[in-house]
C-alpha positions as CSV (number, residue, x, y, z in Angstrom):
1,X,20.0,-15.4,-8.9
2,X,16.9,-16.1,-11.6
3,X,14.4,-14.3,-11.6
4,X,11.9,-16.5,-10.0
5,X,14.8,-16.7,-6.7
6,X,14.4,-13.4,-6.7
7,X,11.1,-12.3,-6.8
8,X,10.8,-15.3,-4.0
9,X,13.1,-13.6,-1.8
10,X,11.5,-10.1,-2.2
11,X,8.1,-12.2,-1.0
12,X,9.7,-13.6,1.9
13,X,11.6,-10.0,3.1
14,X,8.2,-8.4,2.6
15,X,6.7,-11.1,4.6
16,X,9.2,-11.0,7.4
17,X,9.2,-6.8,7.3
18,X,5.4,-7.3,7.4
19,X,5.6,-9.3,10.6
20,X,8.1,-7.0,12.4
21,X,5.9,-4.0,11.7
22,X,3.0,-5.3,12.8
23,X,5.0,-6.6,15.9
24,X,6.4,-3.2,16.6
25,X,3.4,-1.5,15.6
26,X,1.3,-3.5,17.9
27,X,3.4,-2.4,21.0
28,X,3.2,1.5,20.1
29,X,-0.9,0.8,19.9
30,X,-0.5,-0.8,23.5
31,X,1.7,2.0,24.5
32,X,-1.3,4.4,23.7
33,X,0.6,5.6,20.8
34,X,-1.7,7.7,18.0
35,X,-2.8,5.6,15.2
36,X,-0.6,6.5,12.9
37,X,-3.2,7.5,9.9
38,X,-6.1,9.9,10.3
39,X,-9.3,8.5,9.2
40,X,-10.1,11.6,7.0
41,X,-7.2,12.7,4.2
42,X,-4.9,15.7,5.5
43,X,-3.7,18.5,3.4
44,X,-0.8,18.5,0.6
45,X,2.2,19.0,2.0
46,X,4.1,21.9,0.9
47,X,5.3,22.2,-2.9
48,X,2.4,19.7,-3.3
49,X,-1.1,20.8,-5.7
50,X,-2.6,22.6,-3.1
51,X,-6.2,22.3,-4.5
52,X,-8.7,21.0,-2.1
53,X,-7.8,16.9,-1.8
54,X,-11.1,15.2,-3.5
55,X,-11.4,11.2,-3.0
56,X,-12.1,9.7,-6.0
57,X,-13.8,5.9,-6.5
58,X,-12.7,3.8,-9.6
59,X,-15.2,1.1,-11.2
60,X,-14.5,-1.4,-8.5
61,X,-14.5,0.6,-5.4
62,X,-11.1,1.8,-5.1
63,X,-11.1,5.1,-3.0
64,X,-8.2,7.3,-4.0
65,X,-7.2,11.1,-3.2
66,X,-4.3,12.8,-4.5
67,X,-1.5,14.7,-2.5
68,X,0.1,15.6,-5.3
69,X,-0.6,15.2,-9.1
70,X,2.2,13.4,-10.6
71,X,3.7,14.9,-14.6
72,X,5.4,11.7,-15.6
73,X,3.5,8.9,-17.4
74,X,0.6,6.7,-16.3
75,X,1.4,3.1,-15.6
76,X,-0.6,0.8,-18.1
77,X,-0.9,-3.2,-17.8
78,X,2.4,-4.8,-18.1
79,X,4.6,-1.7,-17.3
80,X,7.5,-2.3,-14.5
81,X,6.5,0.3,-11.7
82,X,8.9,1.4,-8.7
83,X,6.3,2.4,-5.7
84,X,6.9,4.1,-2.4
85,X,4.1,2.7,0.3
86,X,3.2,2.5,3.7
87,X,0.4,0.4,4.5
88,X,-2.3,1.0,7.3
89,X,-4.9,-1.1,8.9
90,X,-8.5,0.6,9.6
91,X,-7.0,1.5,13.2
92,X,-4.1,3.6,11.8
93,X,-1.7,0.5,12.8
94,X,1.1,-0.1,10.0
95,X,1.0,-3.5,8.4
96,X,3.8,-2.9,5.9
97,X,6.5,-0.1,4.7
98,X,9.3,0.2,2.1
99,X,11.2,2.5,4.2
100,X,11.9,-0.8,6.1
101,X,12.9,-2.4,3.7
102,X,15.3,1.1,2.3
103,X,14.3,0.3,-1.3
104,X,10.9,1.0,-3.3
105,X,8.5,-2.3,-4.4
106,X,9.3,-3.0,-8.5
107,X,6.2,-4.8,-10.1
108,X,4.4,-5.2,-13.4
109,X,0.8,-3.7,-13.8
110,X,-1.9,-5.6,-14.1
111,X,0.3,-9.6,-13.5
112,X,-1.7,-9.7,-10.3
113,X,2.2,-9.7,-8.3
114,X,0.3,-7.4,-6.1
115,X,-3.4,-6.8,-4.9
116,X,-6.2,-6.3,-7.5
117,X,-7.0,-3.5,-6.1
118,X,-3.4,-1.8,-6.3
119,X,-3.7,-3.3,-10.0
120,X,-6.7,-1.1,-10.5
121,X,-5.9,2.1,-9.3
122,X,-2.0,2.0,-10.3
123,X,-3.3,3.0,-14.3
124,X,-4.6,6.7,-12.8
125,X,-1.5,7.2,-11.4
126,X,1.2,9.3,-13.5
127,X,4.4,9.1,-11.9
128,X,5.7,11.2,-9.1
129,X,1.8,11.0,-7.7
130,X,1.5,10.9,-4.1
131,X,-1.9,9.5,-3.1
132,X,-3.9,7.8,-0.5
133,X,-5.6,4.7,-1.3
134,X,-8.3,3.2,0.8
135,X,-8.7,-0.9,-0.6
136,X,-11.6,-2.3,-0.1
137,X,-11.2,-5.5,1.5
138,X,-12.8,-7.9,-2.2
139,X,-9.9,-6.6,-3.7
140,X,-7.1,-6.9,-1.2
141,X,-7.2,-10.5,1.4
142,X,-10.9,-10.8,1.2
143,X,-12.0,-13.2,3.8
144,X,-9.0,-15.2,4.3
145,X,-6.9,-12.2,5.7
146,X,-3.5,-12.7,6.5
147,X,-2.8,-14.9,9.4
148,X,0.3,-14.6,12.0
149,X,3.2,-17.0,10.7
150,X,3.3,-17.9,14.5
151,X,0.1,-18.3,15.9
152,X,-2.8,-19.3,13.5
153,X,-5.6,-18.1,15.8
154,X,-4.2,-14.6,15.2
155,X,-3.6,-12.0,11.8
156,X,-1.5,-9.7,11.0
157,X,-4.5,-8.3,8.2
158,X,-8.3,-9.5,9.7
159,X,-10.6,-11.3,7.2
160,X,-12.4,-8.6,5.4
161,X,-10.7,-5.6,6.3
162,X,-10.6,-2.7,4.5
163,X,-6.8,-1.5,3.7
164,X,-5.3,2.2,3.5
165,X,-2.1,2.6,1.8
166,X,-0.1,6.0,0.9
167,X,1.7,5.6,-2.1
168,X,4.2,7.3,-4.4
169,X,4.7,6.1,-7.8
170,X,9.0,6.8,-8.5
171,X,8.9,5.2,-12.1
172,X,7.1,3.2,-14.5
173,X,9.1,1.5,-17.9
């Protein structure tokens, strides 16, 4: 399978895993199920840097707080990242996860084969960082959004919407 084949087929699992989550995640919402992300960030988990967690903004408006500090290298344009992610909508409802999918996301830095906005926090990032991301919406679907394959009249991401991610970066080459 070429390259191109492949990197096709990881867009359409990711599409389809993004569908089925939001499906599922929809119900548990309905069910009066917890969103599944608190609005303000939590503490470390244990073995994590237990210093006090401290959002920080890049140039662009990219919110991040570490969990834990990675040691490994930081990602710079062009590098070939393996990340670890779950995604959230403002309402704690999950858009999209790797654990579906049972593998990590593999993408180069800065090739925009992801969001800008993953592009410009990634690069503060050494690996084995666990952090969570808050995306503002300019540098994630914008107006557009993401609409249901189904049903036009509905999204699976609303125009505008600001995104939340938690992310763990495995490896960067």
């Amino acid at each position: 399978m070429t390259h191109r084949a492949t990197r096709r087929w990881q867009l359409c699992a990711a599409f389809g895993l993004t569908l089925a989550l939001a499906t599922g995640s929809a119900r548990a919402q309905d069910a009066g199920a917890k969103p599944a992300v608190p609005t303000t960030p939590t503490a470390p988990t244990a073995g994590a840097d237990t210093t006090k967690l401290v959002e920080q903004r890049t140039p662009k408006g990219v919110r991040y707080a570490f969990r834990e500090l990675g040691t490994g290298p930081l990602p710079k344009a062009g590098s070939r990242v393996a990340v670890r992610y779950t995604g959230f909508l403002p309402n704690g409802r999950i858009f999209d996860a790797t654990e579906a999918w049972g593998a990590p996301l593999r993408f180069r830095v800065g090739r925009l084969e992801v969001i800008a906005g993953w592009d410009e926090v990634l690069p503060l990032l050494p690996v084995g960082s666990r952090v969570r991301v808050w995306i503002p919406a300019a540098l994630a679907y914008g107006a557009k959004g993401v609409r249901h394959p189904d049903d036009d009249s509905r999204y699976l991401i609303p125009p505008d919407t600001e995104l939340v991610f938690e992310l763990q970066v495995l490896s960067v080459r």
